[in-house]
C-alpha positions as CSV (number, residue, x, y, z in Angstrom):
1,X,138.8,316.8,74.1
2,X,140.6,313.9,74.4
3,X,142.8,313.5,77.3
4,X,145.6,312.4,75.2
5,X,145.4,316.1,73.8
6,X,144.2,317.9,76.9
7,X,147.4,318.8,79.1
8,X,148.2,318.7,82.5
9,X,149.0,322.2,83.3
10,X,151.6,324.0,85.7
11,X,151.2,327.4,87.0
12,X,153.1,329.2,89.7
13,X,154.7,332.1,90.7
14,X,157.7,332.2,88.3
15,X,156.4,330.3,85.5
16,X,153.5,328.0,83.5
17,X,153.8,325.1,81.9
18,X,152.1,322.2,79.7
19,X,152.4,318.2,80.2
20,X,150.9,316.0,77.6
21,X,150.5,312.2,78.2
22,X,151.1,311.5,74.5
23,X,154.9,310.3,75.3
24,X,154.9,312.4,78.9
25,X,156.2,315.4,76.9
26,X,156.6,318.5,79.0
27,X,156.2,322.0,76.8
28,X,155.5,324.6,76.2
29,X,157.3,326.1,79.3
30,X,157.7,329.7,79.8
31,X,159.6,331.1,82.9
32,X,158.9,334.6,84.4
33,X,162.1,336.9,85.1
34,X,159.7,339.9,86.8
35,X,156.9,341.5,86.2
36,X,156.8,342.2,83.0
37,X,159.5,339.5,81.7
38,X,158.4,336.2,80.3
39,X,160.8,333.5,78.0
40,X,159.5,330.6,76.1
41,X,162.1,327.8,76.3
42,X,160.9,324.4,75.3
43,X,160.1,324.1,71.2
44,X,156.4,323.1,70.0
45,X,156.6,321.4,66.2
46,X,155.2,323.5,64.1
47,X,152.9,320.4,62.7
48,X,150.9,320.0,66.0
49,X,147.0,320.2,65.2
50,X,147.4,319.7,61.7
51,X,145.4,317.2,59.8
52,X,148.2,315.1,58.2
53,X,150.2,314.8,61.5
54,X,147.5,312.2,62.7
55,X,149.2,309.5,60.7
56,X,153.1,310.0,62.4
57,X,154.4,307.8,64.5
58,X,153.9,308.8,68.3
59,X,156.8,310.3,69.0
60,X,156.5,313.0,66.3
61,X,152.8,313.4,65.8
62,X,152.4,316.3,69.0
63,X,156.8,316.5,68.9
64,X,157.6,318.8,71.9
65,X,159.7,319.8,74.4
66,X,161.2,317.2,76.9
67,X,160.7,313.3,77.2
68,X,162.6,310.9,78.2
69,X,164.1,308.2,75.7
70,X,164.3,304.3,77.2
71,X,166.3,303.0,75.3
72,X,167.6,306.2,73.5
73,X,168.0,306.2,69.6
74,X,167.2,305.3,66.2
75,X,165.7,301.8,65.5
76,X,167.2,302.0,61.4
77,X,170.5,301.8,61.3
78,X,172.4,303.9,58.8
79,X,173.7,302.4,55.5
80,X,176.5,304.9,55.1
81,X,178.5,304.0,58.3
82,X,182.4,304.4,58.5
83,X,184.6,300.8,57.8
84,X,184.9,298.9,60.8
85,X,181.7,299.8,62.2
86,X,179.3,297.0,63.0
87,X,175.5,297.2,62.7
88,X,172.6,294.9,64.5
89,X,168.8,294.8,64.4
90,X,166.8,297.0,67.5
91,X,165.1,294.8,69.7
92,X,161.7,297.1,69.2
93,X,160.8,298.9,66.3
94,X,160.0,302.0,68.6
95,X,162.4,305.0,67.8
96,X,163.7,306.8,71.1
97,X,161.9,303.9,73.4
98,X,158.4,302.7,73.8
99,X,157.3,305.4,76.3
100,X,158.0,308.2,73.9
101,X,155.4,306.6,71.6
102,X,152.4,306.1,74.0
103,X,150.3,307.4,75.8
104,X,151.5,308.0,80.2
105,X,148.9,307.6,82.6
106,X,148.5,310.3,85.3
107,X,149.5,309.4,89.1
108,X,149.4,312.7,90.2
109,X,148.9,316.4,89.4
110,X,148.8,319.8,91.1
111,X,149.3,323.4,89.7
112,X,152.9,322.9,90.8
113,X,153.6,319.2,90.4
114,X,152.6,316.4,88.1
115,X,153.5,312.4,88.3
116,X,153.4,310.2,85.2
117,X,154.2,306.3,85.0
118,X,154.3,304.2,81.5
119,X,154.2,300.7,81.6
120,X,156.3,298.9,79.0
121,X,155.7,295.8,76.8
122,X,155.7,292.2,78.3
123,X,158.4,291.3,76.5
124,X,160.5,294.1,77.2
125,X,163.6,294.8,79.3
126,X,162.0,297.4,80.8
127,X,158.6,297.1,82.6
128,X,158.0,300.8,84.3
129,X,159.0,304.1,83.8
130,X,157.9,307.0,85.9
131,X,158.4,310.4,86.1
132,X,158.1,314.2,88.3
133,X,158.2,317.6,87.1
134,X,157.8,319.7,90.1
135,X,158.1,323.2,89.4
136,X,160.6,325.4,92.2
137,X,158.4,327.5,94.4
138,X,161.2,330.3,94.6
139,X,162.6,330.3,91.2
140,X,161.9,330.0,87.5
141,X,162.9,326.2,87.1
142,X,161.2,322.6,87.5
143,X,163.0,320.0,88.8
144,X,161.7,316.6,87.0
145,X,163.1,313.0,88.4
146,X,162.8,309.9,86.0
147,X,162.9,306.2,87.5
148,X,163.3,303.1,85.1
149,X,162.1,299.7,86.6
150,X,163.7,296.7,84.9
151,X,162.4,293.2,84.1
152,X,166.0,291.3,83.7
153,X,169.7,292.6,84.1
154,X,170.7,294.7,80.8
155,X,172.8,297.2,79.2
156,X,170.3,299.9,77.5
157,X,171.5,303.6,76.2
158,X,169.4,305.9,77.9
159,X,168.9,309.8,77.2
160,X,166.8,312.7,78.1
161,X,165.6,315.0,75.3
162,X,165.1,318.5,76.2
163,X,164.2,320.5,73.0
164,X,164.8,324.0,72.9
165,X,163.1,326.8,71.1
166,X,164.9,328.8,68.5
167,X,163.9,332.4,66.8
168,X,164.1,332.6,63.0
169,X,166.8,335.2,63.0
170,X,170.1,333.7,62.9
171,X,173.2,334.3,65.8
172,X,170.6,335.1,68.5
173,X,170.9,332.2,70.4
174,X,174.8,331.3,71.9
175,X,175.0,327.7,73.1
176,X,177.6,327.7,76.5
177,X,179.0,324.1,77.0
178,X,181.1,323.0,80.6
179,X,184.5,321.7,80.1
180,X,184.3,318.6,77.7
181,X,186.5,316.2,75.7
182,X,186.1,317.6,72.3
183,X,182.7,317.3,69.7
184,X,182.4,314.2,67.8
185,X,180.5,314.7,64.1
186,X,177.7,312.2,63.3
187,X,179.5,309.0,61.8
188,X,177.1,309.3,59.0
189,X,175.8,311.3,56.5
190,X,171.7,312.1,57.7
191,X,169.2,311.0,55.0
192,X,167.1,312.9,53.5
193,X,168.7,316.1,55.1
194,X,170.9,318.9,54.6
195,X,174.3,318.5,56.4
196,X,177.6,321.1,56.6
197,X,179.8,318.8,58.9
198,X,182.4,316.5,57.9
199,X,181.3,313.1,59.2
200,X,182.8,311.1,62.1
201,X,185.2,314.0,62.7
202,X,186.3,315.5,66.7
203,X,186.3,318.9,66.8
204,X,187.7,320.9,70.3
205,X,184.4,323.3,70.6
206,X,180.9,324.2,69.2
207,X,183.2,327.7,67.1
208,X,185.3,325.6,64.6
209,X,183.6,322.4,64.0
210,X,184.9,321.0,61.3
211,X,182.9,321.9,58.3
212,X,182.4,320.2,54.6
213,X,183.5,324.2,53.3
214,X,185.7,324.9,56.2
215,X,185.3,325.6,59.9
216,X,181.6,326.3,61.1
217,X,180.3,328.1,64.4
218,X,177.8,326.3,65.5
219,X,177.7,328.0,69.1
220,X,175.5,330.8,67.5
221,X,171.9,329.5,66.5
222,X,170.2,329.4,64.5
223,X,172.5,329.4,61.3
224,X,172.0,331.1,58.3
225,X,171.1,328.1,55.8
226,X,169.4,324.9,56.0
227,X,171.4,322.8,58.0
228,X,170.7,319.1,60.1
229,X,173.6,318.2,62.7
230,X,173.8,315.6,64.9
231,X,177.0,315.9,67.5
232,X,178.2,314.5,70.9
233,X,179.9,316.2,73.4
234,X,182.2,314.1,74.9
235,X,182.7,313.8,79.1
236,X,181.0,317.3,79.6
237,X,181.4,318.5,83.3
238,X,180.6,321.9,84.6
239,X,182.1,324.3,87.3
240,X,180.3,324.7,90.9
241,X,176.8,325.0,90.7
242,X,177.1,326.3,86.9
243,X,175.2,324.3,84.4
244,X,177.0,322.1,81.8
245,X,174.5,323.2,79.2
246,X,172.9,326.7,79.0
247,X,171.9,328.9,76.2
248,X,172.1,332.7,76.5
249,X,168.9,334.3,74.1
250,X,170.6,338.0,73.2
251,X,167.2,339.1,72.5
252,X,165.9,338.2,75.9
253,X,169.3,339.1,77.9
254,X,168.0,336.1,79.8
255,X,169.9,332.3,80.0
256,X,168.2,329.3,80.0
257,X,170.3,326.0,81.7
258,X,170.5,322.2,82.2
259,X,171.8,320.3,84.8
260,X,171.8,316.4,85.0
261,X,173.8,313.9,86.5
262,X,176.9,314.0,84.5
263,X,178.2,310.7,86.2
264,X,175.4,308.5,85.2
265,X,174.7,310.4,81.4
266,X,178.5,311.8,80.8
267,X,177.8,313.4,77.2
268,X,175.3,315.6,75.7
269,X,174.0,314.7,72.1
270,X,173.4,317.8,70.3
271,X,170.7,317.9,67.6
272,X,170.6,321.3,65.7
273,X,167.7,321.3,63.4
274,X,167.8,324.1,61.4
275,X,165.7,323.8,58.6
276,X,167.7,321.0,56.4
277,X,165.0,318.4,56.7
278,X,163.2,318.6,53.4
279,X,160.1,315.9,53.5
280,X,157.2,316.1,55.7
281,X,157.0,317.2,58.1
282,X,159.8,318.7,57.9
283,X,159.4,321.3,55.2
284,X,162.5,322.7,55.8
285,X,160.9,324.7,58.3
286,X,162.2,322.7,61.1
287,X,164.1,325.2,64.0
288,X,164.9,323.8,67.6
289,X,168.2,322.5,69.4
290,X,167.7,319.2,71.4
291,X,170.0,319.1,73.9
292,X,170.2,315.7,74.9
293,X,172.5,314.4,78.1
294,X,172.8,310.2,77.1
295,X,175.1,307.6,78.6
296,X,174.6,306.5,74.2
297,X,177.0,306.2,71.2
298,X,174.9,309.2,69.6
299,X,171.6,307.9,69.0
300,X,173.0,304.8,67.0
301,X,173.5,302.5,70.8
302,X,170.6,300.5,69.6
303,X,171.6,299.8,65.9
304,X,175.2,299.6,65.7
305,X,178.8,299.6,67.2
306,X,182.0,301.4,67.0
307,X,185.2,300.4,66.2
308,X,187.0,299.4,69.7
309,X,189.2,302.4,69.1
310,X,186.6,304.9,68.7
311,X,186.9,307.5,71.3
312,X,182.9,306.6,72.1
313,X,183.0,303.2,71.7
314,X,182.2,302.7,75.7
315,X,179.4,304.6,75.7
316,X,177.1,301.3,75.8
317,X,174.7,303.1,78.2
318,X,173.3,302.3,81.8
319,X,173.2,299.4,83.6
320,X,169.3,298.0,85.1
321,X,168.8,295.6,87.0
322,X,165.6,293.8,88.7
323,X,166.5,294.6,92.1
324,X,166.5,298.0,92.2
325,X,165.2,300.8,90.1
326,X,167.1,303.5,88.5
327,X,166.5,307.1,89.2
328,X,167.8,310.6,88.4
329,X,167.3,314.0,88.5
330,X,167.7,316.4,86.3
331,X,166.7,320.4,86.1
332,X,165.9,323.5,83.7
333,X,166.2,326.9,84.9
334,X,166.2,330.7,83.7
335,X,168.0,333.4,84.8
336,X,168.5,337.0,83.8
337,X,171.7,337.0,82.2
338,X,173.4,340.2,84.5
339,X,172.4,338.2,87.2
340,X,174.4,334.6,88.2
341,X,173.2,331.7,87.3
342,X,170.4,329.7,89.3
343,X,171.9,325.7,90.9
């Protein structure tokens, strides 16, 4: 087997885990909640292994779990944008960042801790990225830290891309969000997909966003309908040693959270793909939620620019510079959901 296929593997007490060098993608993950209790977070596309996914591009051909994204975001930029938005060629043609679309090499890895560094193009703002995902010897949770070494002082967006699994039944799934700024709607309309959200619209929560029909929920997944969304949370905090992002599975009576570093990435991109993406290898058969904390103007930082009014037109992403690199930490955690929940 190839090693790009064969995983690196985590396995302890509270929980197992797969890491693939194909764009460092950690999943599946499943935490242990006791004995008898397991939950399977992070979302495997249902196209992995299959003959005709050999010819996608990188980043979707074994699409799972979490990666980083350096630079975040789309490399085509929209041709339905709102007036007074500005667009601009990428500087790659590599959708989410080089390192999502290549292969990792392996540093280190143990049954509870694995180390994975990229090296970038020689022409590219960024020449290293590495990364840990170190799985918590008391708890069901891994703590991963990412570092970006830069080349020459820039401006990048910069996002991490967990991707969490949903059931097929709809409503099972409740998305809990921190204290934020309101939910800005997608600025365009997405192609090729199935949409129910007004675009370029701010909404107050995930329960009334502001639908093409009228108001929609989307704080309980998966919907009933095809449906593609792309949203942004805006300045998302969270309360003491809460998680600004958690999802509570009523079938499992078990939560799953994120933390992150809401200073240095202070929204969360929300992609809920629920079926509305009709070509392959989509199918319409499409269900995860990526919950995505970026320093970003949604995934569009690389292709175009806001209108100086728009409430996210200063997300221009993180600063890098040669002296120094840039690190942080982020983590994912279960818990049962009578119990609190785990920092």
């Amino acid at each position: 087997m190839s090693d790009l296929i064969r995983p690196l593997r985590l396995e302890w007490e509270y929980g197992s885990a797969e890491v693939q060098r194909l764009g460092g993608m950690l999943g599946p993950l499943t935490f242990r909640l006791g004995a008898e209790r397991e939950i399977d977070v992070m979302h495997v596309a249902p196209w992995t292994g299959m003959r005709e996914a050999a010819g996608l591009p990188g980043l979707m051909r074994r699409l799972r779990g979490e990666w980083p994204c350096v630079p975040f975001g789309r490399v085509d930029p929209p041709d339905d944008l709102p007036p007074g938005w500005a667009v601009r060629a990428a500087d790659d043609h590599w959708s989410h960042g080089y390192g999502a679309n290549h292969r990792w090499e392996c540093l280190e890895s143990t049954p509870s801790f694995v180390r994975l560094a990229i090296d970038y193009p020689a022409d590219a703002a960024v020449s290293r990225i590495e990364r840990t995902i170190a799985a918590d010897p008391h708890s069901p949770a891994v703590d991963i830290r990412l570092s970006v070494w830069s080349r020459r002082p820039s401006r990048l967006p910069v996002g991490l891309h967990p991707t969490f699994r949903l059931p097929p039944e709809p409503g099972r799934v409740r998305v809990l969000l921190g204290a934020h700024d309101g939910v800005f709607s997608y600025p365009s309309r997405s192609a090729g997909a199935v949409s129910r959200l007004k675009p370029d619209t701010r909404s107050a929560g995930l329960s009334r966003m502001a639908g093409a029909d009228g108001p929609l929920d989307l704080g309980l997944l998966p919907l009933d309908g095809h449906s593609e969304e792309l949203m942004q949370v805006h300045a998302l905090s969270a309360a003491a040693g809460a998680p600004p992002f958690a999802l509570h599975y009523l079938d499992y009576d078990a939560c799953v959270g994120l933390w992150w570093d809401t200073a240095q990435l202070p929204d969360l991109m929300l992609w809920v793909s629920n079926g509305g993406r009709l070509d392959f290898p989509w199918m319409s058969r499409h269900l995860a939620l990526g919950a995505e904390p970026v320093n970003s103007l949604f995934d569009l930082g690389r292709v175009a620019r806001a209108p100086s009014e728009h409430p996210l037109a200063g997300r221009a992403g993180v600063a890098l510079t040669p002296d120094q690199p840039w690190h942080t930490r982020y983590r994912i955690a279960a818990w049962p959901q009578s119990g609190p929940a785990a920092p």
